[in-house]
N, C-alpha and C positions, 0 to 999 in steps of 0.2 A: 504494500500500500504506500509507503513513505517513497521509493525510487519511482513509483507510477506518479505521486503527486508533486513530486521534485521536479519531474519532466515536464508534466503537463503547467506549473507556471513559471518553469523557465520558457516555454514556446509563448505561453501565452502574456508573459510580463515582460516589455526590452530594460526595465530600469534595475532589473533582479542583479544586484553585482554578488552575493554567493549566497549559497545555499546551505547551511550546516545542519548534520543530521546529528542528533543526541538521544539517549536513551529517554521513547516514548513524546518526542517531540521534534520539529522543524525549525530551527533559527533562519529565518528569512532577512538578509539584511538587502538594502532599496535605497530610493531617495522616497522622501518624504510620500510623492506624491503617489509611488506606487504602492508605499505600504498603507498608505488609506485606502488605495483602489481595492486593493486582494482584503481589507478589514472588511468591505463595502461589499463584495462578492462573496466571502465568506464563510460571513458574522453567523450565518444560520447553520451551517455545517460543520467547523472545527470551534474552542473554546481558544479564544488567541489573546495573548499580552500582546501590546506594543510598548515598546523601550524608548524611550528617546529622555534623553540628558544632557545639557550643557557638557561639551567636550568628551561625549559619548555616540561610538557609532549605534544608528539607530537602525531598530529590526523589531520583527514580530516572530513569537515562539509560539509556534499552530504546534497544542497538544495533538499527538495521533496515537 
C-alpha cells in the first residue's frame, strides 16, 4: 500500500521534492502549496499532520 501510494503522488504532485517512508506512516515533504493540495485531497482518507516551523523543512506524515 505505502510504495503504490508513494507513486501515485509522486505522478500526481510536481512540487513533491521526497518522499520518506517510516514505520506505519508517509513523510511527505513539498512546498507549501502542494502540501495543502494533497491535505485538500486527502483529509477524508488518511489521518495526516502537517509540520511547518520557522526554520523547519515542512511536510505532512499520512499515517498508513
Amino acid at each position: 500500500m505505502a510504495r503504490n501510494l508513494m507513486e501515485e503522488l509522486q505522478k500526481e504532485y510536481e512540487g513533491i521534492q521526497r518522499i520518506e517512508k517510516e514505520e506505519g506512516a508517509l513523510i511527505i515533504y513539498a512546498d507549501d502549496d502542494t502540501l495543502w493540495k494533497i491535505l485538500e485531497d486527502y483529509r477524508d482518507e488518511f489521518n495526516m499532520e502537517f509540520e511547518a516551523g520557522t526554520g523547519v523543512e515542512h511536510f505532512i506524515r499520512v499515517v498508513i
